[in-house]
Backbone as CSV, one residue per row, in Angstrom:
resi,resn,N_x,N_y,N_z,CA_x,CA_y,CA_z,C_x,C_y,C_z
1,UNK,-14.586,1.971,9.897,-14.148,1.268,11.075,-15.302,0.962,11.976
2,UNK,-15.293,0.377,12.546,-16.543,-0.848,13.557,-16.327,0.188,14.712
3,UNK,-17.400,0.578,15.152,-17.137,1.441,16.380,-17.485,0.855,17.974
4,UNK,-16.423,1.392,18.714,-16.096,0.879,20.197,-17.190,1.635,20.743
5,UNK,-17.521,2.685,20.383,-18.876,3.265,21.234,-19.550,4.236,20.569
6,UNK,-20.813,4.423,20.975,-21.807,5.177,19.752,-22.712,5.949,20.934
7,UNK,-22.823,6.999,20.889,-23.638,8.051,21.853,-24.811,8.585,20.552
8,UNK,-25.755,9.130,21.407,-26.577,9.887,20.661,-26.587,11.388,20.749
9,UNK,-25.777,11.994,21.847,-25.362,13.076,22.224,-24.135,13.501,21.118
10,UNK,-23.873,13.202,20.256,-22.597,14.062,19.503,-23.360,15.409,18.806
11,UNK,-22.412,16.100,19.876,-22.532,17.875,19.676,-22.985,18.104,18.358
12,UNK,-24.152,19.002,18.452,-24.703,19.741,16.910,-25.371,21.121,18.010
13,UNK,-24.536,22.075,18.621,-25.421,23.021,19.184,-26.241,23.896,18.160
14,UNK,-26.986,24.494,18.854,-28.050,25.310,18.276,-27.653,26.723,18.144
15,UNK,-27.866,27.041,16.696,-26.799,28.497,16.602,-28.407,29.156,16.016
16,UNK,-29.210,29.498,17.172,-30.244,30.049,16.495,-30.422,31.761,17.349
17,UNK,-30.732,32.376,16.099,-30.214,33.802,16.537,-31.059,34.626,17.728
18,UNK,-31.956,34.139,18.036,-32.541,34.508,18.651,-33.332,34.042,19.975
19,UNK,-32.912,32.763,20.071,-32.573,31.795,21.223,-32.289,32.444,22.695
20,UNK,-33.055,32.258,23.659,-32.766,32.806,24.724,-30.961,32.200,25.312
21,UNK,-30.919,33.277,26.448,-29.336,33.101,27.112,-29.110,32.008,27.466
22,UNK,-29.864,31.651,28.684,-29.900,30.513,29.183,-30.797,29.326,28.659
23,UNK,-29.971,28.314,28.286,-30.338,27.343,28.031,-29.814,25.742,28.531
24,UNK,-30.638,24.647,28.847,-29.994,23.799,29.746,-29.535,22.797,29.001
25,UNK,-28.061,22.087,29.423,-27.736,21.538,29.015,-28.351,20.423,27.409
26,UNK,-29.344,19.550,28.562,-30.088,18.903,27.148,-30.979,19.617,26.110
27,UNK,-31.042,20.981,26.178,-31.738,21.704,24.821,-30.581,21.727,24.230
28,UNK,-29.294,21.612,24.603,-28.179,22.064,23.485,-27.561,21.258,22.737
29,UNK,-28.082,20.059,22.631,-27.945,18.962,21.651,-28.847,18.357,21.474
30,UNK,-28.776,17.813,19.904,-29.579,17.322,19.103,-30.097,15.685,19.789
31,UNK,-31.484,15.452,19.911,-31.189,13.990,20.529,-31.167,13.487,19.115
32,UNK,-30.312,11.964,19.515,-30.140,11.400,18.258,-29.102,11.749,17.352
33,UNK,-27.769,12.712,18.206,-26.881,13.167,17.245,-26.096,12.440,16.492
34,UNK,-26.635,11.056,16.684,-25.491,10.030,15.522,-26.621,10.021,14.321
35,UNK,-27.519,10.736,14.580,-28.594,10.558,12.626,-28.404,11.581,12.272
36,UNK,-27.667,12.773,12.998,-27.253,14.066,12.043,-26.192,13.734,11.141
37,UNK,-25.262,13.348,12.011,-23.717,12.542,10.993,-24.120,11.805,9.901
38,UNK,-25.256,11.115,9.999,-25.654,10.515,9.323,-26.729,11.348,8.013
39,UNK,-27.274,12.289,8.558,-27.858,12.551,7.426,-26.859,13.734,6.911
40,UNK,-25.802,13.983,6.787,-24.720,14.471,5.749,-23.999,13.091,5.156
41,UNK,-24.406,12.509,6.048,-23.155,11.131,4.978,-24.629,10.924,3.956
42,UNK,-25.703,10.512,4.390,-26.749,10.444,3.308,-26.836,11.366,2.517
43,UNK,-26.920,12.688,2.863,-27.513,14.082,1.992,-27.044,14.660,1.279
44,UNK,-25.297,14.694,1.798,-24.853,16.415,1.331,-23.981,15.867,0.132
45,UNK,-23.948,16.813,-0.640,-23.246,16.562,-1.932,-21.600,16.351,-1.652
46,UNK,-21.488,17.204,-0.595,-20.227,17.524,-0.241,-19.287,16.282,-0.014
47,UNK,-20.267,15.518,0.463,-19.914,14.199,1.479,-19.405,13.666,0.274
48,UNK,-20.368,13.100,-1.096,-19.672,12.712,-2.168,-18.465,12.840,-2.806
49,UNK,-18.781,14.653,-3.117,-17.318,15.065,-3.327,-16.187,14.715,-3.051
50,UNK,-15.943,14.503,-1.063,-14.792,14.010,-0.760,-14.561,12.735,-0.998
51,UNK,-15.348,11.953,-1.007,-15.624,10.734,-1.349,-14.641,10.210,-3.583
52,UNK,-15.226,11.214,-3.775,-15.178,11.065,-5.216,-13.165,11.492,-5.503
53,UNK,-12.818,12.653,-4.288,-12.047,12.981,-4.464,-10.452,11.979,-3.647
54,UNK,-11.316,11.531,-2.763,-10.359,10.816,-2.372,-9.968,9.247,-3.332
55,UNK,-10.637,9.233,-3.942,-11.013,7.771,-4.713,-10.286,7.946,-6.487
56,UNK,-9.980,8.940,-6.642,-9.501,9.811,-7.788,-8.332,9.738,-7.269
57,UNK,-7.813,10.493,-5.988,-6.394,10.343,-5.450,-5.756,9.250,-5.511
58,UNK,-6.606,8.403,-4.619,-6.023,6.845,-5.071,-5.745,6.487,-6.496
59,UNK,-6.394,6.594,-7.207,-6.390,5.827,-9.012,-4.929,6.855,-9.241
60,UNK,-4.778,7.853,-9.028,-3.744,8.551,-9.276,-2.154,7.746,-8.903
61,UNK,-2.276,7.876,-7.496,-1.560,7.407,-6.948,-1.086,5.742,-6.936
62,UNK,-2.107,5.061,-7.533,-1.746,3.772,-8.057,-1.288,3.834,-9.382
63,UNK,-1.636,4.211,-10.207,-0.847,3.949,-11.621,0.198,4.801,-10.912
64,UNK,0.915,5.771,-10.723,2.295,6.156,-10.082,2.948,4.973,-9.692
65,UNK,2.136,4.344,-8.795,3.143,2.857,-8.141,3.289,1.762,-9.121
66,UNK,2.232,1.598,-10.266,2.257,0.509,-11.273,3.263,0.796,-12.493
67,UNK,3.889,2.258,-12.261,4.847,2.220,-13.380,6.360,2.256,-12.429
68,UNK,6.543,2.124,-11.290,7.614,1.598,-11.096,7.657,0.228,-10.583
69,UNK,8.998,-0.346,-11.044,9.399,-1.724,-10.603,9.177,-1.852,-9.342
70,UNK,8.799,-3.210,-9.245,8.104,-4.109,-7.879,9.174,-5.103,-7.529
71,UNK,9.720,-5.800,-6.826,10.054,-7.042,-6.450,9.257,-7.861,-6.351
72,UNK,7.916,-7.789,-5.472,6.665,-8.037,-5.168,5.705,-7.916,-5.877
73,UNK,4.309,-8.786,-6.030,3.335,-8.256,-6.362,2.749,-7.310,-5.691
74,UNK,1.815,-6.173,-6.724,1.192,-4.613,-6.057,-0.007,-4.986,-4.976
75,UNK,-0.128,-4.607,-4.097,-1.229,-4.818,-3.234,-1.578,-3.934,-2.814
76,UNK,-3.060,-3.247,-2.636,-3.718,-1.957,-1.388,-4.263,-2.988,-0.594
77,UNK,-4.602,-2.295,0.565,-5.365,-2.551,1.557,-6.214,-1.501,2.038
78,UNK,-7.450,-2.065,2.056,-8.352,-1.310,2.526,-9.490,-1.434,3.400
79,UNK,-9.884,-1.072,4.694,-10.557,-1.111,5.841,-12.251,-1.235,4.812
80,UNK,-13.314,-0.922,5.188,-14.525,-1.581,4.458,-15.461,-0.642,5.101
81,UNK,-16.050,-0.292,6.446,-17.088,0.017,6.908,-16.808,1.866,6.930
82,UNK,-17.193,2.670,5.725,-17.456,4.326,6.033,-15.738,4.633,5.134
83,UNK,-15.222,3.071,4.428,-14.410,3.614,3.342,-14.838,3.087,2.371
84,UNK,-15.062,2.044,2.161,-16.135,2.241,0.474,-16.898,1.217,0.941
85,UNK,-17.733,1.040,1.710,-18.937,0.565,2.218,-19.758,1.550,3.526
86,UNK,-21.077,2.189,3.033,-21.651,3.142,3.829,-22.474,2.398,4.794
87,UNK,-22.599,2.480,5.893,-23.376,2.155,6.896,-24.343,2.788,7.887
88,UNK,-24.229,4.070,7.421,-24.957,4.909,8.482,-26.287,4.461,8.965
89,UNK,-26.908,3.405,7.875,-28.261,3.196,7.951,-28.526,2.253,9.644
90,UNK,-27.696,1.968,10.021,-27.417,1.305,11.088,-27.771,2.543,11.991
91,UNK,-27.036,3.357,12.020,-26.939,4.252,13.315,-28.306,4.943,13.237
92,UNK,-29.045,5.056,12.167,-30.161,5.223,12.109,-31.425,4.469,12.955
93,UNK,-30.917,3.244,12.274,-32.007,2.343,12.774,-31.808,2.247,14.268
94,UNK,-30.367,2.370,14.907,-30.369,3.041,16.589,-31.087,4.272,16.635
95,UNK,-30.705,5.065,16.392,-31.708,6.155,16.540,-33.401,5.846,16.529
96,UNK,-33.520,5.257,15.752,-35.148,5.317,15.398,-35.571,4.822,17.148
97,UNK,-34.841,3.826,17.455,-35.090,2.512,18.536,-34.801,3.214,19.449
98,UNK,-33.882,4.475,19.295,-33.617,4.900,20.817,-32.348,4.303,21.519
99,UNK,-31.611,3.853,20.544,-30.804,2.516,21.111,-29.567,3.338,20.857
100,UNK,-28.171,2.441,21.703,-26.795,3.122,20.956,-26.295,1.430,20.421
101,UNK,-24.935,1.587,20.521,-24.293,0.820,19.400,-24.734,-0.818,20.519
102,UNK,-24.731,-1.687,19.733,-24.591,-3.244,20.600,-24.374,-4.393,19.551
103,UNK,-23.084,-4.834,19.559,-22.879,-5.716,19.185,-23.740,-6.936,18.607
104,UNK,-24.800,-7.107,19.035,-25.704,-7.861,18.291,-26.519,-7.443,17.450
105,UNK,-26.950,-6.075,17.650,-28.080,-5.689,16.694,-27.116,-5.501,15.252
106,UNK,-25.634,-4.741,16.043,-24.617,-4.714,14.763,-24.335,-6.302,13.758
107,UNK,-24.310,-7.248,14.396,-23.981,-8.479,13.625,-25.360,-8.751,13.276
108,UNK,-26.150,-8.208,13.663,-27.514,-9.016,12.956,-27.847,-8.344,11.743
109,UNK,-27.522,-6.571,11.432,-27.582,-6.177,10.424,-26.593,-6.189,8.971
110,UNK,-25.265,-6.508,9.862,-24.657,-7.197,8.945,-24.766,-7.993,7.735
111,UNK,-25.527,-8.995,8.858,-25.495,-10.612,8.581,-26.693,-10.314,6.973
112,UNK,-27.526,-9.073,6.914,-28.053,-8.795,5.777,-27.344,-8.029,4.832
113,UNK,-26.383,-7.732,5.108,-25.241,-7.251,3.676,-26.262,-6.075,3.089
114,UNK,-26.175,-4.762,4.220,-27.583,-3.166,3.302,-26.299,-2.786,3.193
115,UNK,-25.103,-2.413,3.720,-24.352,-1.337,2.833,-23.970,-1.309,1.526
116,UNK,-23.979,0.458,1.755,-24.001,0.624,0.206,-22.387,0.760,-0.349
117,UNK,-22.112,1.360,-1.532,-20.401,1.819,-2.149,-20.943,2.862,-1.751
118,UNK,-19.840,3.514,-1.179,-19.459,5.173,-0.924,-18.899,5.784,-2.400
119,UNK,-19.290,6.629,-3.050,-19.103,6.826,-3.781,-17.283,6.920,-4.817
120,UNK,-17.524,6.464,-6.428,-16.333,6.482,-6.621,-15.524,5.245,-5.776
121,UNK,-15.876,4.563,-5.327,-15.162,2.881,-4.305,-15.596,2.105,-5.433
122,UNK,-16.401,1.514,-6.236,-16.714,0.300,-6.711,-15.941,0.819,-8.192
123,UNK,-15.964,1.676,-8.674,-14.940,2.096,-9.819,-13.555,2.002,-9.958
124,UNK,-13.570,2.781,-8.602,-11.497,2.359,-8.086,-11.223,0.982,-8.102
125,UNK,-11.971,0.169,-7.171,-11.409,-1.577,-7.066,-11.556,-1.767,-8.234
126,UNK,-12.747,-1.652,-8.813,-12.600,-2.383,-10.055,-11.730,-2.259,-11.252
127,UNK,-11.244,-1.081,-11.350,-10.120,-0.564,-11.592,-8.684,-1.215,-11.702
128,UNK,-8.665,-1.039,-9.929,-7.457,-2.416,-9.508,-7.294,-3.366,-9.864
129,UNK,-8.384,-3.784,-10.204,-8.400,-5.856,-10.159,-8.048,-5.917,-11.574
130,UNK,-8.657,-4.797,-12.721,-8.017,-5.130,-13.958,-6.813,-5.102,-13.979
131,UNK,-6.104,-4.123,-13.416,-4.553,-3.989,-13.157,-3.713,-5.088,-12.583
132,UNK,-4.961,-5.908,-12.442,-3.743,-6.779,-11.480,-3.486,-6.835,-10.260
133,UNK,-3.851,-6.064,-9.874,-3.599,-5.815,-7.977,-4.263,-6.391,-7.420
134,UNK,-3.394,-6.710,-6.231,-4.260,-7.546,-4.843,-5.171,-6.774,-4.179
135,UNK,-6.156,-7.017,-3.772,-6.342,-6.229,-3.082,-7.389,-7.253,-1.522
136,UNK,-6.892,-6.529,-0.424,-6.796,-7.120,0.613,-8.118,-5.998,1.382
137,UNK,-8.942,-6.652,2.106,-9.931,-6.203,2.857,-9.701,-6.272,4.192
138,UNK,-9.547,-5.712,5.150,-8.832,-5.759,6.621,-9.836,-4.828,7.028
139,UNK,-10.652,-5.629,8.220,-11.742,-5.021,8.661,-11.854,-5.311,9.988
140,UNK,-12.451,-4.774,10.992,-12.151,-4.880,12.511,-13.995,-5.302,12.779
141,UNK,-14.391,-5.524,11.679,-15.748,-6.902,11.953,-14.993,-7.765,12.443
142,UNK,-16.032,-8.943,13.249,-16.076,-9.850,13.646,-15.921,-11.210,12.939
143,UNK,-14.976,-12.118,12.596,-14.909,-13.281,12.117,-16.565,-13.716,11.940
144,UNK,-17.458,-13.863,12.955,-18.776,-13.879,12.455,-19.325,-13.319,11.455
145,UNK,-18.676,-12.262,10.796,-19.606,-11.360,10.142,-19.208,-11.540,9.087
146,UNK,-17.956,-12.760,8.725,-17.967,-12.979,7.507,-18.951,-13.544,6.292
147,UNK,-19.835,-14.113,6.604,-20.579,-14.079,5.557,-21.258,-13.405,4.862
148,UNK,-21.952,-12.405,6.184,-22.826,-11.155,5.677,-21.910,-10.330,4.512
149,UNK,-20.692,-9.991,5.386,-19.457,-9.142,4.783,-19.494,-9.335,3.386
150,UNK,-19.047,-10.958,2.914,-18.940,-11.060,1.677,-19.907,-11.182,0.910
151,UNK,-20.975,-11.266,1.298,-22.157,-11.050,0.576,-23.018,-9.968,-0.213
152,UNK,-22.333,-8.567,1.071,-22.285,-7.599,0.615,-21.613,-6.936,-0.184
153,UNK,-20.088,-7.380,-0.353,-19.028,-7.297,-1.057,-19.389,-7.380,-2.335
154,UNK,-19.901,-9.301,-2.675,-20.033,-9.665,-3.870,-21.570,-8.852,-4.536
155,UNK,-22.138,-8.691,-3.840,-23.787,-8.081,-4.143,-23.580,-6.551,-5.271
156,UNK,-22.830,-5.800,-4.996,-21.872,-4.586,-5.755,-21.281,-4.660,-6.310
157,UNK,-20.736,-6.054,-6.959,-19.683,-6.262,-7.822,-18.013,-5.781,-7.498
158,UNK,-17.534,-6.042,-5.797,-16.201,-5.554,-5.754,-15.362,-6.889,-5.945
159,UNK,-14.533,-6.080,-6.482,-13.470,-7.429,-6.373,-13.411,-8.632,-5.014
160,UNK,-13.738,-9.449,-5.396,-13.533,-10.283,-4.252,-12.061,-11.818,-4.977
161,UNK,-10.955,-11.253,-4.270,-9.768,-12.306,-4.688,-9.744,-13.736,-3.543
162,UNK,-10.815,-14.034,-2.830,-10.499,-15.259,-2.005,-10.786,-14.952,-0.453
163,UNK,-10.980,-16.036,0.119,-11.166,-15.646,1.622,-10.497,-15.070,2.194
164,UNK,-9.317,-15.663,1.344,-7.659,-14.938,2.558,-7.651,-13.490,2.330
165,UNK,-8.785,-12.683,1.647,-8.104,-11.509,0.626,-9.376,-10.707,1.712
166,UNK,-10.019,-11.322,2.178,-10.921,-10.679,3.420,-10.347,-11.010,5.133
167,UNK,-10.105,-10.213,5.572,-9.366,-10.468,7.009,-9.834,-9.430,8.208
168,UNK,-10.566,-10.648,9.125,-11.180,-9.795,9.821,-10.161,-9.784,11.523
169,UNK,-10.982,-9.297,12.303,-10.500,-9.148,13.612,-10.185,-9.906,14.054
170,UNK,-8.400,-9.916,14.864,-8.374,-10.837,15.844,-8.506,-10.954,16.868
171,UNK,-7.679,-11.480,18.062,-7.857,-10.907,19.632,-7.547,-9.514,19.825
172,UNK,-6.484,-8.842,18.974,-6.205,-8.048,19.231,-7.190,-6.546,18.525
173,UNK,-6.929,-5.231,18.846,-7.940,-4.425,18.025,-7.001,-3.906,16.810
174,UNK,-5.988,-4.210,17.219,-4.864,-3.541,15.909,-4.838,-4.117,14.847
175,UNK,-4.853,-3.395,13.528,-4.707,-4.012,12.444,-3.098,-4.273,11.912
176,UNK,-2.057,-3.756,12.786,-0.572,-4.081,12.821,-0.519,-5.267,11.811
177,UNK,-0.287,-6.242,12.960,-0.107,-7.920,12.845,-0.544,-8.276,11.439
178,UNK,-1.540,-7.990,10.803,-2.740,-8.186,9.738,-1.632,-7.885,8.335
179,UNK,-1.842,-6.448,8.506,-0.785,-5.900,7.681,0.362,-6.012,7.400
180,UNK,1.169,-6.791,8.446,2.674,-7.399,8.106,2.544,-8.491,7.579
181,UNK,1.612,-9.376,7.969,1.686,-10.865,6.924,0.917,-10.098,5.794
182,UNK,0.403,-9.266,4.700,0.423,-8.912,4.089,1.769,-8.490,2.974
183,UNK,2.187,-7.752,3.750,3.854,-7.284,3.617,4.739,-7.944,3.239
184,UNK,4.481,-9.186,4.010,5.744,-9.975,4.053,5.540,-10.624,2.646
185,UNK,4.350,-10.760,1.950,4.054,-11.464,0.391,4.021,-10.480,-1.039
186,UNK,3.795,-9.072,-0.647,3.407,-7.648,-1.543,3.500,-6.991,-1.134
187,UNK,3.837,-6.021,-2.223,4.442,-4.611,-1.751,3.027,-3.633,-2.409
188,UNK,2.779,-3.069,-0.945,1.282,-2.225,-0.028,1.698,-1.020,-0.851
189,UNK,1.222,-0.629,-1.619,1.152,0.918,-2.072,0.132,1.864,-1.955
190,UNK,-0.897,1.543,-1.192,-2.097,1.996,-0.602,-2.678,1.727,0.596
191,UNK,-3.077,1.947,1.046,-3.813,2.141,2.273,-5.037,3.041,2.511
192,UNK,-6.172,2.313,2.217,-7.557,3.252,2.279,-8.064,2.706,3.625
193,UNK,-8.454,3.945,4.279,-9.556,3.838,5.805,-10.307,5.215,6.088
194,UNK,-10.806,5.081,7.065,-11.761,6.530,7.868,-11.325,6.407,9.047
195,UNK,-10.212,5.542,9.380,-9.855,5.493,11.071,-8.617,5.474,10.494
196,UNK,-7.715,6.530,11.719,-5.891,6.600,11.411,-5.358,5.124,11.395
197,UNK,-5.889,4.525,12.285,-5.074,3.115,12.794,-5.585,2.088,11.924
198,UNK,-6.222,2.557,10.392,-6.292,1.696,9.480,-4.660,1.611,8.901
199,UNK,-3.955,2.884,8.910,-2.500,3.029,8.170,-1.627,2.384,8.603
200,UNK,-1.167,2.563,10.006,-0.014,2.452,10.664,-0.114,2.295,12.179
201,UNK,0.719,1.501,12.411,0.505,1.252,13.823,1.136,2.409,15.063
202,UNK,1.752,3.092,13.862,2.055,5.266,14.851,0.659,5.805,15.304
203,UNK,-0.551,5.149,14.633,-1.594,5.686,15.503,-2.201,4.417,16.143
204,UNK,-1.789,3.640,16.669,-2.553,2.773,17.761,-2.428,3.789,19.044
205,UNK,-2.559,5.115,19.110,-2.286,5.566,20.555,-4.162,5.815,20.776
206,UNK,-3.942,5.794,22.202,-5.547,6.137,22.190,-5.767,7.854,22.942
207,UNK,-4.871,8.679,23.095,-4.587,10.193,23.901,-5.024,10.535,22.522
208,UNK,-5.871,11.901,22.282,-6.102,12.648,21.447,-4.657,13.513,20.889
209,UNK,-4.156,13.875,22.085,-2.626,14.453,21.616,-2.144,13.658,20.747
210,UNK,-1.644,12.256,21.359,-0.933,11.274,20.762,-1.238,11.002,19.527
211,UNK,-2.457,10.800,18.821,-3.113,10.573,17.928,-2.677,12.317,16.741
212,UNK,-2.871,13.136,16.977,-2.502,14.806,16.533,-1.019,14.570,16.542
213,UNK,0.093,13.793,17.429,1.303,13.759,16.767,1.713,13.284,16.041
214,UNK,0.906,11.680,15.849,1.125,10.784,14.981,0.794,11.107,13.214
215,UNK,-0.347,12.258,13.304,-0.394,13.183,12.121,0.481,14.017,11.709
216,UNK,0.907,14.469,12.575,2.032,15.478,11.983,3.438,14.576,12.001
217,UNK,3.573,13.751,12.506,4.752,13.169,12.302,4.454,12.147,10.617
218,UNK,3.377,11.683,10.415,3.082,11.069,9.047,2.055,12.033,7.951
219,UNK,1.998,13.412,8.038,1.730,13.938,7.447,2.366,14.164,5.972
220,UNK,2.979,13.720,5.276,3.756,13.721,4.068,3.219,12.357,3.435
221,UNK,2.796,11.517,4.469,2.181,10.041,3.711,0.315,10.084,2.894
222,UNK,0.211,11.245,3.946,-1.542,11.627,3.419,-1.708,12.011,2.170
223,UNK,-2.480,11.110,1.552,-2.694,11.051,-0.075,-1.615,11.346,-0.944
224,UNK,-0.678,9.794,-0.507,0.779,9.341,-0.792,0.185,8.103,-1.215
225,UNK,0.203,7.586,0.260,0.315,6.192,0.503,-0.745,5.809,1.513
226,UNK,-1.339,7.463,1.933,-2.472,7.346,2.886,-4.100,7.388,2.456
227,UNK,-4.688,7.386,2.413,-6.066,8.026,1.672,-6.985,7.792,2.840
228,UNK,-7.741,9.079,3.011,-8.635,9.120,4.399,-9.705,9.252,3.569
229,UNK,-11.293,8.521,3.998,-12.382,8.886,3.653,-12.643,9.726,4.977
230,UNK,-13.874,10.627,5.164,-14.372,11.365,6.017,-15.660,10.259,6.606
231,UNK,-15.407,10.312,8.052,-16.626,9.477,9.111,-16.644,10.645,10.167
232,UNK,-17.504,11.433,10.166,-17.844,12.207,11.625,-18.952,11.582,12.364
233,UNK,-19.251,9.974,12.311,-20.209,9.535,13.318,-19.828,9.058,14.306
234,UNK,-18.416,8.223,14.560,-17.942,7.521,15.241,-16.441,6.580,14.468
235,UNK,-15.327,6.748,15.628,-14.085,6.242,15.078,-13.263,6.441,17.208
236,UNK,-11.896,5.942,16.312,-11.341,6.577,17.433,-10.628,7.894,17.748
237,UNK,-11.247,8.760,17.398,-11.098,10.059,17.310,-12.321,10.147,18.788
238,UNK,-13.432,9.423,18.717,-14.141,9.574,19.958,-14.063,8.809,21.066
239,UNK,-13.173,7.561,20.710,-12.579,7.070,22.143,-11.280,7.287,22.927
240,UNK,-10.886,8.246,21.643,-9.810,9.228,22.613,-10.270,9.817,23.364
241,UNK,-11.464,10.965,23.245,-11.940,11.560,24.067,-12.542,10.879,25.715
242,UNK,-12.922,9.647,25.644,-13.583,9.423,26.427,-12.764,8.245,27.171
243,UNK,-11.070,8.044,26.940,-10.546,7.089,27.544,-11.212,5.637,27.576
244,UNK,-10.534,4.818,28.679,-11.371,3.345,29.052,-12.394,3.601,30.067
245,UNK,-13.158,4.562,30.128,-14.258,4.649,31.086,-15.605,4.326,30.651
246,UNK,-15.951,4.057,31.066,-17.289,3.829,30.597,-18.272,4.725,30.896
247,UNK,-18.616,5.918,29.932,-19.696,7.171,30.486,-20.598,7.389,30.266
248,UNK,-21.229,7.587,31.044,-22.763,7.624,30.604,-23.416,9.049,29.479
249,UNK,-24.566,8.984,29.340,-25.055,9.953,28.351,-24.293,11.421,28.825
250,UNK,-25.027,11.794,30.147,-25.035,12.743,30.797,-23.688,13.013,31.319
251,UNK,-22.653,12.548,31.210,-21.038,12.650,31.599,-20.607,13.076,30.392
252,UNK,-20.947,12.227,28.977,-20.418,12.405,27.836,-20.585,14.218,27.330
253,UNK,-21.918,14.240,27.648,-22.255,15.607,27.085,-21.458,16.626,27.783
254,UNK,-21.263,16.408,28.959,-20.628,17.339,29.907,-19.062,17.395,29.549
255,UNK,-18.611,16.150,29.027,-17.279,16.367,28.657,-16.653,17.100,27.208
256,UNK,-18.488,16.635,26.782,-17.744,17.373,25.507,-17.916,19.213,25.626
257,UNK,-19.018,19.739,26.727,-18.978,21.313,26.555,-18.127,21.393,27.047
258,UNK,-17.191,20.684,27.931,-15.538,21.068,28.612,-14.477,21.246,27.535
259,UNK,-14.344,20.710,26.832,-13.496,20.701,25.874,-13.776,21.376,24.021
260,UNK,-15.021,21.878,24.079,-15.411,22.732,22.735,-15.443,23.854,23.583
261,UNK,-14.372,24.759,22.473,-14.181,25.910,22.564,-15.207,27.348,21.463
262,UNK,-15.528,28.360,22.516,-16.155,28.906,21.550,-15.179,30.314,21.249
263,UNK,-14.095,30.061,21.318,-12.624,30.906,20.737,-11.629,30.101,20.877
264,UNK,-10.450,30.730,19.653,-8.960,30.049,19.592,-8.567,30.406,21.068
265,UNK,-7.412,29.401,21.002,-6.681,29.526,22.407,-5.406,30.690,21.873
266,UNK,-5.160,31.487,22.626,-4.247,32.484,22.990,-2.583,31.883,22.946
């Protein structure tokens, strides 16, 4: 998912054993904490794993849907940026610059099509497309960024079924609307993203609560009909936290030692 805001402050405290008591605020985060997220999405095996495992779930879970009767032709849909296209190299190249997220530097790196397949993604589609399936790209890029987009698309060999089969942002930020004229032509038996509000429009809430009910109320759909890749760099999981305000470095950090706990609640 395309992110609404990008800090360099995301919490990585220092668990070093021998670290004096007092320590001030800015020693206790990493500067540059969007290239830590980033170097586990680059590094860790682990990252693959889930990657490999969620992408296995899916293939599972599609032949399940391809052996029962359709009315419709089969269609997934799937979001693009940190679900089977990696981008971290971006938040990097902010980091290097010192920079956070901005809309232009984002469409300008685009517009060169560097992401990579997240692992186990270019096997699954391709997968699909022998099967027959539609498969629909719904991405909260910018209508501008369609060229880069498909360039990058086609550069990896993913299925690419037509322009209409790539659908980017409209006025609105919801992918709702998107997904019902989808609907209304094929029957959706998948749904791949790294942001909730790739699934269903039960998580367009932006309250962190709201968002935690909308899980437990669609918790039976997760790796059903749901399939989550893992993004700990940025989603709206962090503009819950931070509402429509606009905060600065030094607010952000402060909000987040308000709300990390260093014990369960009672």
């Amino acid at each position: 998912m395309i992110r609404k805001h990008l800090f360099y402050g995301m919490f990585f405290i220092f668990a070093v054993g021998n670290a004096q008591e007092s320590t001030h605020i800015e020693d206790r985060f990493v500067s540059n904490g969007k290239m830590y997220a980033a170097l586990f999405q680059q590094q860790a095996a682990e990252y693959e794993a889930l990657c490999h495992q969620a992408y296995n779930i899916a293939r599972l879970r599609l032949d399940q849907a391809l052996a029962k009767p359709s009315e419709k032709p089969i269609a997934i849909v799937s979001d693009i940026d940190e679900t089977f296209m990696n981008t971290s190299y971006y938040a990097v190249a902010c980091g290097n610059n010192n920079e956070e997220f901005e809309y232009k530097t984002w469409e300008e790196w685009t517009a060169k099509g560097e992401a990579t397949p997240l692992a186990g993604s270019l096997e699954f589609f391709q997968y699909a497309a022998e099967k027959g399936v539609a498969i629909f790209y719904v991405t909260n890029r910018k209508e501008s960024e369609r060229e880069g987009t498909r360039l990058n698309i086609k550069k990896y060999h993913f299925p690419f079924q037509g322009e209409d089969h790539l659908i980017f942002r409209t006025a609105e930020r919801s992918k709702e609307a998107r997904r019902q004229l989808i609907a209304a032509q094929y029957n959706i038996v998948l749904l791949l993203g790294d942001n909730l509000s790739d699934f269903d429009r039960d998580f367009d809430v932006t309250t962190t609560q709201g968002r935690c009910q909308a899980v437990e109320k669609n918790q039976k759909k997760f790796g059903e009909k749901y399939i989550v890749l893992p993004n700990t760099s940025y989603g709206d999981w962090e503009n819950a936290l931070y509402g429509e305000t606009q905060l600065s470095l030094e607010e952000r950090k402060a909000l987040i030692l308000r709300i990390l706990k260093d014990k369960p609640d009672k």
